[in-house]
Each structure stands twice: as structure tokens, then as C-alpha cells.
N, C-alpha and C positions, 0 to 999 in steps of 0.2 A: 325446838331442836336448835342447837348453836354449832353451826359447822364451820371446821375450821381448813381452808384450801389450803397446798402447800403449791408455790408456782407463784410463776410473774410473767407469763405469755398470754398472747391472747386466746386461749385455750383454757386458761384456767381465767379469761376475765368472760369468757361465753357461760364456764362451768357455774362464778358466782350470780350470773342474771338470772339462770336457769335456775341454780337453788331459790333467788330472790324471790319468785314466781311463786318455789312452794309453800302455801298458807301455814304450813307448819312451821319453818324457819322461821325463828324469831332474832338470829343472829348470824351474820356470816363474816368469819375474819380470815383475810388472805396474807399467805408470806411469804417470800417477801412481798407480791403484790407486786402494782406497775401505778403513775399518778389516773391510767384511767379505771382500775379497776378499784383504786380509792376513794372515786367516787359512788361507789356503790357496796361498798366492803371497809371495815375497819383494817387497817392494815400496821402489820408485828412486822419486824425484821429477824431472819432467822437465815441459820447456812440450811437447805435444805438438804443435804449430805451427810450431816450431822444429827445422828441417831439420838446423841443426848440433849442436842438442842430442842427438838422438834418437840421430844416428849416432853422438855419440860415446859415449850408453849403449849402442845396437849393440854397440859395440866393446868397452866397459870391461866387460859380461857374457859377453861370445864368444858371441852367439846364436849358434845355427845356422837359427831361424826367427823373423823380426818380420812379429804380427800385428798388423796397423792396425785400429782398432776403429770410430772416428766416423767422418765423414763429411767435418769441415770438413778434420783433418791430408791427407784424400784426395788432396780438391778442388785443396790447398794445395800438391801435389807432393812429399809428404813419401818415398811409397813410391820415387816415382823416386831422390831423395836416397842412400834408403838400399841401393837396391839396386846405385847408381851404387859407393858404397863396398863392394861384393861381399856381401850378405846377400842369401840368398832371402828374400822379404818376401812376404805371404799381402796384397794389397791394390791397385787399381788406380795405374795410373798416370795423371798431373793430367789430360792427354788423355782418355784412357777414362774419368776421371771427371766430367768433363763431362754425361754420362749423367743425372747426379743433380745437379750444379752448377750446370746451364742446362737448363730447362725447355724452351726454343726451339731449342737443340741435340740433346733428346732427340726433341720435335717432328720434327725435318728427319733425321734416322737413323731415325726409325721409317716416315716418309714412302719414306724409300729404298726400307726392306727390306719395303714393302708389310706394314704388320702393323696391325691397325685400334686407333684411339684416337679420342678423342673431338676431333670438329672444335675450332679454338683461335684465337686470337688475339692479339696482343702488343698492349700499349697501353703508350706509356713520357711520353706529354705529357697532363697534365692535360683540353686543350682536345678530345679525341678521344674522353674516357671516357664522355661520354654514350650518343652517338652508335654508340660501339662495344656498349653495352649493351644498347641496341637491339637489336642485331641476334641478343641472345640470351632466355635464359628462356622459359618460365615459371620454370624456376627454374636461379637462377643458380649458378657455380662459378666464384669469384673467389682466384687463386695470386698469390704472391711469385715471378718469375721466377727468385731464387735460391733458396741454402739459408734453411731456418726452421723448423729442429728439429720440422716435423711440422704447426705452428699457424699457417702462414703463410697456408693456404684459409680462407674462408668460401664456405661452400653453402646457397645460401637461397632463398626462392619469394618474397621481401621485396626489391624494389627499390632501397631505400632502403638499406638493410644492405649490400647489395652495393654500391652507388655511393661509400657512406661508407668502407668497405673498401679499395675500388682508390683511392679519392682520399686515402687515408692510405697506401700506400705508395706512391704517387707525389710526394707529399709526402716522405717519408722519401727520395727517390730510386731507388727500386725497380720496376723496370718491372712492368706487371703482364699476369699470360697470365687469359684470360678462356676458358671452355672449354662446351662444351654438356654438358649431365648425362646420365652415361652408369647405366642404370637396371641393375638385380638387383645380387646380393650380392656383398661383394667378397672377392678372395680374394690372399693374399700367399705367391708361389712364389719361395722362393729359392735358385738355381743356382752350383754351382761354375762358373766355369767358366774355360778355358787355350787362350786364341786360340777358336779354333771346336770347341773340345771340351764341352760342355755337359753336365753330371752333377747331375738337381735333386733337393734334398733334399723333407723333405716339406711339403706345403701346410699353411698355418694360414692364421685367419681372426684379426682386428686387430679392436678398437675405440676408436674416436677419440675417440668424443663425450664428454662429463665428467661426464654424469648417465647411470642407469639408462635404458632403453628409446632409445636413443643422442641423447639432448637435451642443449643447452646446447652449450660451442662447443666446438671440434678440439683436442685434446688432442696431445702426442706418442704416447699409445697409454694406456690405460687397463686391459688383459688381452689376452689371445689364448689361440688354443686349437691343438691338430691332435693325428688331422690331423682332415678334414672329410667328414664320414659322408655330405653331401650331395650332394658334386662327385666325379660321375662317372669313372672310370678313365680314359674315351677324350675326357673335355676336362682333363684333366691332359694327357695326349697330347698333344691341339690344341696347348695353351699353350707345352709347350716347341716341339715343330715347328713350331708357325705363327708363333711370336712372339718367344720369346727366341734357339733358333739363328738365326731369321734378321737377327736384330740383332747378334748375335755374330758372325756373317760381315759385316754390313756396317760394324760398328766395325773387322775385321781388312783387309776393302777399304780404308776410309780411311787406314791406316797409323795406328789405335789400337786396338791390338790387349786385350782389357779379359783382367787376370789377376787374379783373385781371386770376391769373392761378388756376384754379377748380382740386384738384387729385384726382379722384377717387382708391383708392383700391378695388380691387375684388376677390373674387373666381368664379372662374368660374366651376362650381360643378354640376350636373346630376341632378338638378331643373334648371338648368342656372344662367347667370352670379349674383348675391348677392354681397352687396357692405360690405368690411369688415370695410374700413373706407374714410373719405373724409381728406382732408389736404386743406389749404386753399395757398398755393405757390408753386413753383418746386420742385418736390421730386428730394433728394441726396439719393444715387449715380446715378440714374436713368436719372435725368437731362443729366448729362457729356453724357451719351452714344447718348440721342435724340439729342440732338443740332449737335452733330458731322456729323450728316448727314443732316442739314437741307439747302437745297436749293434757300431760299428765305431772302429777305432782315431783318433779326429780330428786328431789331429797326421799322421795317414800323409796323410791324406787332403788338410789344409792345405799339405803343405810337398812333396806332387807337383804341386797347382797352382800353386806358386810358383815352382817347378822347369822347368815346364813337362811332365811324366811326368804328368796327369791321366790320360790313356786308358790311362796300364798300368796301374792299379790297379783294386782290386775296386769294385763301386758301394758306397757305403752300407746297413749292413742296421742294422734298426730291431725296436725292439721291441713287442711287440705291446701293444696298449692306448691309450692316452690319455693328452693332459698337457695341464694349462691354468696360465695365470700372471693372477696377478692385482694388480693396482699397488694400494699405499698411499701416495695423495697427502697432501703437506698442508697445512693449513687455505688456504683462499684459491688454488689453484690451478686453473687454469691460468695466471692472473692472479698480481701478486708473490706468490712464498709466504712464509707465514712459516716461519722457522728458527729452530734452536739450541732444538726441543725436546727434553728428554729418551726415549728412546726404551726401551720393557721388552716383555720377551716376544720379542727378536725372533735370539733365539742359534739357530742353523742348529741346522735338523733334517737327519741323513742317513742317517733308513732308508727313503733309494730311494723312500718314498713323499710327502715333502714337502721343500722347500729353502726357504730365507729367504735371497732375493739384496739385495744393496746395490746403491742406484741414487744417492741421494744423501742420504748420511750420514758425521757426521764423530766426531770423538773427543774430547772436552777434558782437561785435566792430569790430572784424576780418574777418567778410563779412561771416563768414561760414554757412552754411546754418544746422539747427537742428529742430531735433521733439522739440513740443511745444502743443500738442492732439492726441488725442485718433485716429482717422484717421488721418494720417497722409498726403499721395500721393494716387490719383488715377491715374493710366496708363488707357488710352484711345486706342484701336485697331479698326483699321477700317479696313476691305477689303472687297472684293466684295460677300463674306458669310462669315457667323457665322464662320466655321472653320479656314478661313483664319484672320480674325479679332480677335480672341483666340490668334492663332501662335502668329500674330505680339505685343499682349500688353500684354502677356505671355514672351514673345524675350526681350523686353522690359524693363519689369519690372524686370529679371535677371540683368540687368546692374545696380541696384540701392541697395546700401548698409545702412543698418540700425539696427545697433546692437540691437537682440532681437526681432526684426519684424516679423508681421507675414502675412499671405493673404491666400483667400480660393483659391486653384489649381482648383478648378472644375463650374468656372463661367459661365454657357451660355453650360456646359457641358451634361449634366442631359435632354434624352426624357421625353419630357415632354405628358402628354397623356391626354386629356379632359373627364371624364366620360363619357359613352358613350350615357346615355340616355342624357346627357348635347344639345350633339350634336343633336339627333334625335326629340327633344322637341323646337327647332327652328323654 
């Protein structure tokens, strides 16, 4: 099988190890790619936006599978493109992607399929925003009704913060969804899934915030970990049965049938689990840490869901132990960063116990390797628990030099504790 990834984060460089792994792949070529995922991938330059582009590197490599990586190619309709010209493509179509493109679409599908989230609101005229604010807090949850790579929320018990928030992307033109804050810890579940077939990989837990103890503002993700020693077997259950097949079924009701990777967001809070948001591909940073433990072939597994053959295939089996990733941002991020630092220390590790993925890093004439985005490197730690898997991409990530950089110390650190009537309402 020759698979071809579309993407250049370190999301789509965890996606090509993980193909590398499957004894069926005899070829993996990514685009644009990044210089660390070149080392393990042929790499094409392509707009991945561009629907005629894409397909005609489809063609010019004879994929037999294209994996769509971001979010925005989703949104954009790119997978319909390609699959219109005969590839099976691992990735929703612009319809089902909606899911994650419109906030207010994901709203009214979830409303359908009875599946709980937090009460909402659309505000899209300045003169409403007050009044609509009202009607929430103490503390508020202010969204960009579209996509916004992760930092389009502000969450705050600050009125004024929130106010300023929604009246800056309404300004921008941005409708904005206003939401009630849905309490306990969150968790990100993300599911194969092929029409109404649903197969969930395993749960990790995300952190947004850009300081320690999760302070300072929303990040695209800052670490994750899985899986999670805290959440229960039988609300894993819940989540898929109450929440994502029945969204599955009712995007296949609507005649959008979603084929590819389904994320649910949650909290899982003293009503039980509440979806805070759905994303329609592999959640970053979250990705890097699942894939590190997965024990079955990924390419089989990708390109029966594209096929439509999910249910004949085996579930995924996993390895036992731990894995946490942890992002090196840098200086000044989440806010512009700066770039075109040199970067040392950061040549992949691959004995099994630690990886150095590229999220956004570039190359100059003299082969050196430098920042070129906001994330920079994720270190990957695996060991046989949480605390050992900490140690090693903690151990790790000290070896890696980057003027100005920054990373959260406390990833995968934090008891986490499930309300308790959460648990007992089971």
C-alpha cells in the first residue's frame, strides 16, 4: 500500500511512523511534510487547500490511501475531491465535516441525537452581546463559531474578558456561540468511524492552557497523555453509546454520512459525561501520545474505514503501559511567535521509549534545523506507567535547546478526580 498524508504538524509526523509500523505499507509520502517527518516519509510540496492540487499528487504517486490530516483541507471539501477522482481517502467529507466547521451545526445534530452538551447560544450582531451575556455565567465560555486552531474560546468568571472576546470576533465577523460551563475533567475520545460503524481508539486527556497548573490562555494543546487511570470502563461505554454512535447515526440520517476520525471532547462532570465539542480528524497533541501505543496494523485499519469494510476488521489492540507528549513552544506563544531559531538536541530518539516529533520546524541552506511555529517539537514518553513515561520525555526533552522556549512541567501530572455523583449516576 502507498499512502499518501496530507499535513506538516506533528500530528501528521506521529500519523506517518504509525503507517511505517504497518508491514503492508511499502510507501509513505507526506505534503507538504516538515524536515522531521522527511526523515521517515518522501516528501511532495502541495497547497493542501487545493482540491486540484492534491489530486493531482493523488495521482502523480498512485496512492492507494490519502490521509487528510488538518481540519481546514476537511472543512474545505478536499476529501470529496479526491475520492470523486477514485482514491479511498481516510477523512470526512465537507458535509460531515461540518461537525467541527460550525459549532451551530454540531449544536442541532447533537440536539437531534439526544446526546447532552452544554446549553448555547449564537450571538452574530454586536447590539445582542450584552444582553446575551446575561443570561450566562458565573463564569463564562466564549467560541468562534468557526474553525480557530484550538484558541478561538476564552473561559473565564471575568465579565469583561468575555465581553471583550465576543466583541472582538464580532468585529472580525465571526459569529460568536456563547455556552454554559460544563464542570469536571475533560476527556478526548477519538473514534474510527464508517457510516454507523464506530470503533474508539483510546481515551487521552489534552491540555490547553499555556502555563503550568492550566493558567494563561487556550493554547492549540500544550501535552496529553493516555490512556486515563481515572475514567472508568463503563463511562468509556457511556461515551461511545450515548454519544458518538448516536451522532453517527444521525449524521447517516441526514444523508452525511461521516467516514473517517470522529473526536469527541468532553467533560465528564456530576450529570456525566457532556460533549463540549466534536472535531472532525486527529486531535494534536493528543494523537502523538495514542498512536505510540497502538498495537495493530494502522494503515489496515485506515483504509477499511475509507473503504467502507470497518466492521470486518479486528478492533485495535494496544500496548500496555503509558504514553504522554509534551509540546515545545516558542518564545511568545500563543501570541506571534518568534521563529527561525536554531534548534539542537532535537534528532529522534527510536528506542520505543521516547520520539522527537516536528510540529513546526524548518531547514535553512546549511541543513540547520530552526523554529518556523508556534509548536514547535513534541517529545513523546512511553513506559510501562504514567510516571515512568513523564520521566523518560521529561529526560528527553532537557536535551533539546531552543532559545526562548517554553513547555508545561506538569503534563499527565495533576489527580485528576471525577465529580462524584458523576460516578454514582452510572
Amino acid at each position: 500500500m502507498r499512502v499518501l498524508v496530507i499535513g506538516s504538524g506533528a500530528r501528521e509526523h506521529a500519523l506517518v511512523l504509525a503507517l511505517r509500523r504497518d508491514p503492508s505499507v511499502t510507501a509513505v509520502i507526506a505534503a507538504p511534510g516538515n524536515p522531521g517527518i522527511g526523515q521517515q516519509a518522501e516528501l511532495r510540496q502541495v497547497d493542501p487547500c487545493s482540491a486540484e492540487a492534491v489530486v493531482a499528487l493523488a495521482t502523480d504517486v498512485a496512492a492507494d490511501l490519502v490521509v487528510i490530516g488538518p481540519e481546514v483541507p476537511l472543512v474545505l471539501g478536499i476529501a470529496d475531491a479526491v475520492r470523486a477522482a477514485g482514491f479511498p481517502v481516510f477523512g470526512p467529507s465537507a458535509d460531515a465535516a461540518r461537525i467541527e466547521g460550525s459549532k451551530a451545526f454540531a449544536k442541532d445534530v447533537m440536539a437531534a441525537a439526544g446526546v447532552r452538551t452544554a446549553h448555547s447560544e449564537i450571538v452574530d450582531n454586536p447590539a445582542d452581546l450584552d444582553a446575551a451575556l446575561d443570561r450566562f455565567g458565573p463564569t463564562w465560555v466564549v467560541k468562534d463559531d468557526g474553525l480557530a486552531a484550538g484558541k478561538g474560546v476564552v473561559v473565564t468568571a471575568d465579565r469583561r474578558a468575555a465581553r471583550d472576546h465576543g466583541a472582538e470576533l464580532l468585529e472580525q465577523g465571526h459569529p460568536v456561540l456563547l455556552e454554559s460551563f460544563l464542570d469536571g475533567p475533560e476527556v478526548s475520545l477519538f473514534c474510527l468511524v464508517d457510516g454507523e460503524t464506530v470503533v474508539p481508539l483510546l481515551p487521552a486527556q489534552d491540555h490547553k492552557r499555556v502555563g503550568d497548573g492550566d493558567s494563561g490562555p487556550n493554547t492549540g494543546g500544550m501535552g496529553a497523555y493516555t490512556p486515563l487511570p481515572w475514567l472508568p470502563a463503563e463511562t468509556l461505554t457511556e461515551i461511545v453509546e450515548d454519544v458518538v454512535k448516536p451522532v453517527a447515526a444521525e449524521l447517516v440520517r441526514r444523508g452525511s454520512a461521516f467516514s473517517g476520525l470522529l473526536y469527541a471532547g468532553l467533560a465528564v462532570g456530576s450529570n456525566g459525561p457532556a460533549v463540549v465539542e466534536f472535531n472532525c480528524r486527529f486531535g494534536d497533541p493528543e494523537t502523538q501520545a495514542v498512536l505510540a501505543l497502538l498495537d495493530s496494523p494502522f494503515a489496515e485499519l485506515l483504509h477499511a474505514t475509507a473503504t467502507g469494510r470497518l466492521a470486518e476488521v479486528e478492533p485495535p489492540r494496544w500496548k500496555d503501559g503509558a504514553a504522554i507528549t509534551v509540546v515545545l513552544a516558542a518564545e511568545n506563544y500563543p501570541a506571534r511567535p518568534r521563529t527561525g531559531d536554531v534548534i539542537t538536541g532535537a534528532e529522534d530518539s527510536l528506542d520505543g521509549d521516547t520520539l522527537v516529533l516536528h510540529a513546526g520546524t524548518g531547514q535553512r541552506e546549511d541543513k540547520a534545523l530552526v523554529s518556523a511555529g508556534g509548536r514547535v517539537l513534541n517529545v513523546v514518553g512511553v513506559g510501562a506507567d504514567l510516571a515512568q513515561a513523564r520521566e523518560r520525555a521529561y529526560t528527553r526533552l532537557a536535551q533539546i535547546k531552543l532559545p526562548g522556549s517554553h513547555f508545561r512541567t506538569d503534563i499527565g501530572a495533576t489527580e485528576v478526580v471525577i465529580p462524584e455523583r458523576a460516578v454514582a449516576a452510572e
